[in-house]
Backbone as a ProteinNet text record, in pm:
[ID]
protein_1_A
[PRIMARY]
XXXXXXXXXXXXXXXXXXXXXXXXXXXXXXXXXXXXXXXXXXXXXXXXXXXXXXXXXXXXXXXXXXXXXXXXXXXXXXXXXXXXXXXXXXXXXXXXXXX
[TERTIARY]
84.2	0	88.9	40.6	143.9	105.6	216.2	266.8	191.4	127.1	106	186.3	212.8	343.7	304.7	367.3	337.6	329.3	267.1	256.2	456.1	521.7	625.5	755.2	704.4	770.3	773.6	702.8	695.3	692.3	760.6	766.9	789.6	632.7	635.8	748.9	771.2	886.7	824.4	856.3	874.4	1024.7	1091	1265.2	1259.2	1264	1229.4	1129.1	982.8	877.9	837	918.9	932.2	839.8	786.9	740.3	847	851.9	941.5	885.1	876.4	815.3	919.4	949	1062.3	1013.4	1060.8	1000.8	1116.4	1071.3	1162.4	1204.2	1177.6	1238.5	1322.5	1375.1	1475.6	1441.4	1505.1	1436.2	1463.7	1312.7	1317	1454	1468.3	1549.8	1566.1	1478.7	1449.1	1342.4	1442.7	1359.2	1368.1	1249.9	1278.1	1135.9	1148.9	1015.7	932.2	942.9	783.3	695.6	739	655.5	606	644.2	588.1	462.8	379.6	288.9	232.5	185.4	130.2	14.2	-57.4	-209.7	-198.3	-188.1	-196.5	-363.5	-412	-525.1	-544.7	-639.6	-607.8	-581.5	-671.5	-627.1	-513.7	-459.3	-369.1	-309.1	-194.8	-120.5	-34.7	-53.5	-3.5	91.3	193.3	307.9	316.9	289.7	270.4	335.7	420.5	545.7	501	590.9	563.7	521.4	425.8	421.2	369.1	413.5	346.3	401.6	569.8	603.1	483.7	531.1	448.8	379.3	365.7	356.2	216.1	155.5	9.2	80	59.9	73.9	-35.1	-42.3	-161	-134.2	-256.2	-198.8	-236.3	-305.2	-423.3	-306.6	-292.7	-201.9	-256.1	-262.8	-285.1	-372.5	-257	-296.3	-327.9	-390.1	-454.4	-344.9	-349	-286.9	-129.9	-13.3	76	197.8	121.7	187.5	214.4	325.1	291	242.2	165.7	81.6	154.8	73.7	112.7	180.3	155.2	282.9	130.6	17.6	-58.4	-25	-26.7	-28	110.4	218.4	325.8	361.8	266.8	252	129.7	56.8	-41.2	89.8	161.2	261.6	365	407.9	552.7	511.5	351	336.1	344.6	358.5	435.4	502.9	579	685.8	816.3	942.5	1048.3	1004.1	1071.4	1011.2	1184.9	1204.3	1356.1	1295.3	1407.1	1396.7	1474.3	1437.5	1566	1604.4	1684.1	1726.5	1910.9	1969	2116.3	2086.1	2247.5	2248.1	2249.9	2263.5	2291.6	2121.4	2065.6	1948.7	1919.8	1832.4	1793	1639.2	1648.4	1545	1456.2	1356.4	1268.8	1182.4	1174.8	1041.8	955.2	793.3	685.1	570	550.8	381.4	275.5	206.6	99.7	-22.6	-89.6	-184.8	-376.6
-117.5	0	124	214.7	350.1	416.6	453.2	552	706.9	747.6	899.6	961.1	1083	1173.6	1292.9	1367.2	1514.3	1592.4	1709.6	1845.9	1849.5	1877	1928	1829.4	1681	1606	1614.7	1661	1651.3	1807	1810.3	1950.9	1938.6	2002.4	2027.8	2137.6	2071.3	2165.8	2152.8	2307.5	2310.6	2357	2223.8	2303.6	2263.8	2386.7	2424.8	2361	2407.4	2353.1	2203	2121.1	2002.4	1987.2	1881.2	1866.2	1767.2	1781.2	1694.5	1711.6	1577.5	1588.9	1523.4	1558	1593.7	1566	1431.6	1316.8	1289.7	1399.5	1383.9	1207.5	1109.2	974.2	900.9	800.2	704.8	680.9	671.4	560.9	428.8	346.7	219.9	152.2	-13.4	-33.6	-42.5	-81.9	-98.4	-18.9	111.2	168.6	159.3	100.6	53.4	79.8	256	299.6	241.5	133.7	24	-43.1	12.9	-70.6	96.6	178	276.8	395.7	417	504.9	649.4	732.1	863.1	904.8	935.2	977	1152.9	1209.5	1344.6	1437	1460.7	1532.9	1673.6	1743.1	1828.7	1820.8	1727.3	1721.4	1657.4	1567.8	1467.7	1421	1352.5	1320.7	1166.7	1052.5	946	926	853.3	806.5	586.8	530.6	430.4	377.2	282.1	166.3	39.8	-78.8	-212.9	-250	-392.8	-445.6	-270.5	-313.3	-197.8	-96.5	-45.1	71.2	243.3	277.6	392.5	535.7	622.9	789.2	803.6	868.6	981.9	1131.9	1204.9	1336.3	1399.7	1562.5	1592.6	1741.5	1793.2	1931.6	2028.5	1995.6	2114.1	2134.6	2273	2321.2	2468	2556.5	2666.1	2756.8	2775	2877.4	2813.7	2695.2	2642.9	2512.1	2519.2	2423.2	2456.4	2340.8	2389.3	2358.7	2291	2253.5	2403	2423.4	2565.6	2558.3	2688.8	2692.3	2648.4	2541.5	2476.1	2327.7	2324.4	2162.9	2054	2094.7	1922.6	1955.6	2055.1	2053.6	1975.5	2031.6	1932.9	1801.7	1764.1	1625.4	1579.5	1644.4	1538.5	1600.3	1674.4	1722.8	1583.6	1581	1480.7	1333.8	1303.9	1191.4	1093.8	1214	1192	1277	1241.1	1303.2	1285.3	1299.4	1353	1313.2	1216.7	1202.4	1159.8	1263.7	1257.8	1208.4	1089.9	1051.7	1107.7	1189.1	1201	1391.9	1423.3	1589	1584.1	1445.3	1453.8	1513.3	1603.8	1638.6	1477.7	1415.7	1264	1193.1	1236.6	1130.8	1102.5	972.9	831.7	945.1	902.3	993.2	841.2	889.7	772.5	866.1	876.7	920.3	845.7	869.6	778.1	824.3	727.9	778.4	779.1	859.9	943.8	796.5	767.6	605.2	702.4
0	0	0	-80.3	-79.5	30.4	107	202.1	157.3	324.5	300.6	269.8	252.7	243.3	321.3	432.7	456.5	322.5	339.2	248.8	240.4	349.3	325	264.9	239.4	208	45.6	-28.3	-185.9	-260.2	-334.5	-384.8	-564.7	-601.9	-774.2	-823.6	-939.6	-978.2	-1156.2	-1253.4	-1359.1	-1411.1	-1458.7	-1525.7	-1656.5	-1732.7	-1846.5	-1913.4	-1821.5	-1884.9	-1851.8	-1822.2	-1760.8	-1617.4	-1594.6	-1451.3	-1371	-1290.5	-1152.4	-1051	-972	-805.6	-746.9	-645.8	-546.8	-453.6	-375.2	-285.3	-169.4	-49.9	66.3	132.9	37.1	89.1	38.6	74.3	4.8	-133.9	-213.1	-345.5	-324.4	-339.9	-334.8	-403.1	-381.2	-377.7	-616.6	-625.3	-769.9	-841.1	-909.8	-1009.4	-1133.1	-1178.4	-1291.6	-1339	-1496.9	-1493.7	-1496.8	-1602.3	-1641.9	-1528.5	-1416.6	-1296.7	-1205.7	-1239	-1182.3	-1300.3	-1164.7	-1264	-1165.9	-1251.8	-1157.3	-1160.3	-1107.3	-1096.9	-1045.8	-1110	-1046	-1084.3	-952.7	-942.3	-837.4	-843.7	-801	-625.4	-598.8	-430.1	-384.9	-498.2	-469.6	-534	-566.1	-660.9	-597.6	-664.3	-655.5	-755.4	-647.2	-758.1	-707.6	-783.2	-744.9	-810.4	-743.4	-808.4	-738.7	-820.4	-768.3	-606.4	-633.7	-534.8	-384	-291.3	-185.1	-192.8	-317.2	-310.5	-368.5	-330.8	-361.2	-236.3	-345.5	-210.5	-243	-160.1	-177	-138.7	-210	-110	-139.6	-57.3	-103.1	-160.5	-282.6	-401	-312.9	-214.4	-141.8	-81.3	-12.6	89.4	156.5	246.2	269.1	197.8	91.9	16.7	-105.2	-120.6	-279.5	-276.1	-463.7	-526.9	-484	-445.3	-445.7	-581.3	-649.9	-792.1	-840.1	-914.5	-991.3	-1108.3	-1167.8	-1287.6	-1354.9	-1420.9	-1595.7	-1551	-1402.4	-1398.9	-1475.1	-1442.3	-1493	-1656.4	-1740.5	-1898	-1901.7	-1846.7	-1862.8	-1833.7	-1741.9	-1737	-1842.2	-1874.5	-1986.9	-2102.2	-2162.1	-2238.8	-2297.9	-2152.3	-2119.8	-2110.1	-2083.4	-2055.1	-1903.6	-1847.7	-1695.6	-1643.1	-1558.2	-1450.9	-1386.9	-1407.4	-1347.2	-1202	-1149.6	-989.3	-934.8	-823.4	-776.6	-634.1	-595.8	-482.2	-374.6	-287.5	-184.9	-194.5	-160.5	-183.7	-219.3	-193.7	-272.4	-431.7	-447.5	-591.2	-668.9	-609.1	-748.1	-686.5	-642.2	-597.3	-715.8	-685.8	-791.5	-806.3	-952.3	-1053.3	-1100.2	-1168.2	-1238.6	-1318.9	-1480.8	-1534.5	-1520.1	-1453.8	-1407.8	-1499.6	-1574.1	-1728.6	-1584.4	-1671.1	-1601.9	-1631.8	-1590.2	-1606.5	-1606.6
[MASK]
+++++++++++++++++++++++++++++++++++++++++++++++++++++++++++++++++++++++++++++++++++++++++++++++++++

């Protein structure tokens, strides 16, 4: 079963037009894209990988959506998402298709 995530654990990013979500945890031990997928909606956004890996976080925050404008066009765009595990400059990356 995928893991909640705090608000402050996941952070949308657009680099150059690109979407990336930025996932304050380890990366599982095996990323390997074809087993991961993303559901992004406005309250919430799932990133779900094999077997019980996988996050919920949630879009709602304070002050609204905390995605910035234009990240869902770039994910229906890209097909998905740029999903970095961790906050090291080398953290383990995975592009995840949007399902």
């Amino acid at each position: 079963m995928p893991s909640m995530l705090p608000p402050d654990a996941a952070r949308f990013e657009l680099q150059g037009g690109d979407p990336v979500l930025r996932l304050a945890v380890d990366a599982p031990d095996e990323l390997r894209p074809e087993q991961w997928g993303l559901v992004s909606r406005l309250t919430l956004c799932v990133v779900d990988g094999p077997g019980d890996a996988g996050y919920i976080t949630p879009r709602l925050g304070p002050n609204g959506d905390v995605a910035p404008v234009g990240w869902d066009e770039a994910v229906d765009r890209a097909g998905g998402s740029l999903v970095v595990f961790g906050a090291r400059p080398d953290a383990p990356t995975v592009f995840v298709r949007s399902l």
